[in-house]
Each structure stands twice: as structure tokens, then as C-alpha cells.
C-alpha positions in Angstrom: -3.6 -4.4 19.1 -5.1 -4.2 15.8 -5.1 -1.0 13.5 -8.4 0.5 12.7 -7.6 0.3 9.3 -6.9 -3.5 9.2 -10.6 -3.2 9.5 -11.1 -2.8 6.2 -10.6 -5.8 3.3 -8.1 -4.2 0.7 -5.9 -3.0 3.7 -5.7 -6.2 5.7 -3.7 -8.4 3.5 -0.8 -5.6 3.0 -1.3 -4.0 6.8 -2.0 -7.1 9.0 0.2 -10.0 7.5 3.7 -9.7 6.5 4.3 -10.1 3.6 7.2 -12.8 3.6 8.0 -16.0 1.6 7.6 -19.9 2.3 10.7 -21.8 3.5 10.5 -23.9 0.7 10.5 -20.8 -1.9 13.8 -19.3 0.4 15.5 -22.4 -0.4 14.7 -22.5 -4.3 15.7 -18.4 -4.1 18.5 -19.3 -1.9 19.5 -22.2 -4.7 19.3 -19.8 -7.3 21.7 -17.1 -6.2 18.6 -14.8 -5.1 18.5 -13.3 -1.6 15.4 -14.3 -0.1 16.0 -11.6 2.6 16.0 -8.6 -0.2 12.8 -10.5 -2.0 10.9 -10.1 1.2 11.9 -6.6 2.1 10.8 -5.6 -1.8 7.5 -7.2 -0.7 7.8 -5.4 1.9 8.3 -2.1 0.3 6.0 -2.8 -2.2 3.0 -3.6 0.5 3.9 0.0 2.4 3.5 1.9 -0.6 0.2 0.3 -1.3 -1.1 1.1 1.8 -0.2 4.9 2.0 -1.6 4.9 -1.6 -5.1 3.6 -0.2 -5.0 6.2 2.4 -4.0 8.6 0.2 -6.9 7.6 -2.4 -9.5 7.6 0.6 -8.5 11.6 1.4 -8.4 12.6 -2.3 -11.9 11.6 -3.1 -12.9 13.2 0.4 -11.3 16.3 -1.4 -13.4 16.0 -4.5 -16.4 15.7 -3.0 -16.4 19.1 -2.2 -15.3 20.1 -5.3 -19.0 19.7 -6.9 -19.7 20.6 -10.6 -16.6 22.3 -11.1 -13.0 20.9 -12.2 -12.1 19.0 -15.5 -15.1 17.1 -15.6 -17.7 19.6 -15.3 -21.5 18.0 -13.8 -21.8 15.0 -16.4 -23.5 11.7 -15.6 -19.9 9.8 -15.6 -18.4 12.7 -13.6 -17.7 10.3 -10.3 -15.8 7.4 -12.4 -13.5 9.5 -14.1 -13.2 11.7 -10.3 -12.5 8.2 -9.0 -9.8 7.0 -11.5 -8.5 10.1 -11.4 -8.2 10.2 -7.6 -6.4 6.6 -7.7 -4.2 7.6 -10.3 -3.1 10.8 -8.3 -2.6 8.5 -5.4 -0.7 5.9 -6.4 1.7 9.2 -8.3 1.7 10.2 -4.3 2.8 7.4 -2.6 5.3 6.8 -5.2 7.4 9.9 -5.0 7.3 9.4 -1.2 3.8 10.3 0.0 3.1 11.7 3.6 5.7 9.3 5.3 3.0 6.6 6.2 4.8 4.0 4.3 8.2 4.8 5.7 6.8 4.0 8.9 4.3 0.4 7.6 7.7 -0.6 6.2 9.7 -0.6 9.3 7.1 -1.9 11.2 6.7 -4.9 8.1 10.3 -5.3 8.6 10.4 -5.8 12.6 7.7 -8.3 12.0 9.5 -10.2 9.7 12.4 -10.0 11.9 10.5 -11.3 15.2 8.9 -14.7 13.2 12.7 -15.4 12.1 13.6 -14.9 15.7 13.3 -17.9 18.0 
């Protein structure tokens, strides 16, 4: 069963695939005194928190939408570009400190994946 957010192109290389790394990179990690294990968990991690910061940007921007003329940027022409920077910027902030607990749950599920291609 696929997500309905895997839908969409920025989300489905960090939602659909897990992230992991090449046999032939674990053995050059492995070789170097690097856990491949924790390299593909940080991948992991990292791909989570990208995800719940997408999310995250696509309800902010829902939110100032409504907000109109008003706010730090007034009604200017370039009022939407610096809404939209500002919204990603607030996002990624989000899903850094912890979010909404969306990533918390991608990353386990990242994890079990992983887990189940190691698995014969």
C-alpha cells in the first residue's frame, strides 16, 4: 500500500525508498572503522525529518494564505516569495526541535524497512 503523499515528487525519494547504503560502500565503511548500521539510520533520521518538514511547510503556507495583506510583509508585489521562504524556514525550525511526531513515526517505519531487506 502506497502513501498518498509518496504521490508527490520531493516526498517520494525520502518516503518511498529507504534510504540505505550499497554493499560495496558498507564494506569500505566497515574497512574504515565506520558503522554502516549508524550511517544508514542517520540517513534515516535525516530523511524523516525532511519529510515532516515538507508537511509542515505545505500547512504553514495553507495558514498564510488566509493571512492576506496583513503580517510582516504588508500587500507588496514580492509579498508571496518572502511568505514562502519564510514558511520553509519556520518549517524546517519545526521539524527540527521535534515537529508534530510525524518523523518519529517515518523513522521507525525507515528503520523496519531497512531491517526486512537485511532479513533473508
Amino acid at each position: 500500500m502506497q502513501s498518498a503523499f509518496a504521490s508527490t515528487p520531493m516526498l517520494k525519494s525520502s518516503f518511498v525508498s529507504t534510504p540505505s547504503i550499497s554493499p560495496k560502500a558498507s564494506f569500505e565503511l566497515s574497512k574504515a572503522g565506520v558503522d554502516p548500521k549508524a550511517v544508514a539510520q542517520a540517513k534515516a533520521k535525516a530523511a524523516s525529518q525532511d519529510f515532516e518538514a515538507v508537511f509542515l511547510n505545505s500547512m504553514v503556507n495553507q495558514m498564510f494564505t488566509a493571512i492576506g495583506g496583513e503580517g510582516p510583509f504588508g500587500d507588496k508585489g514580492g509579498t508571496g516569495i518572502w511568505r514562502s521562504m519564510m514558511a520553509d524556514e519556520y518549517s524546517k525550525s519545526f521539524a527540527k526541535a521535534g515537529g508534530i511526531g510525524i518523523a518519529g513515526q517515518v523513522y521507525q517505519t525507515l528503520l523496519a524497512q531497512q531491517e526486512a531487506r537485511v532479513s533473508p
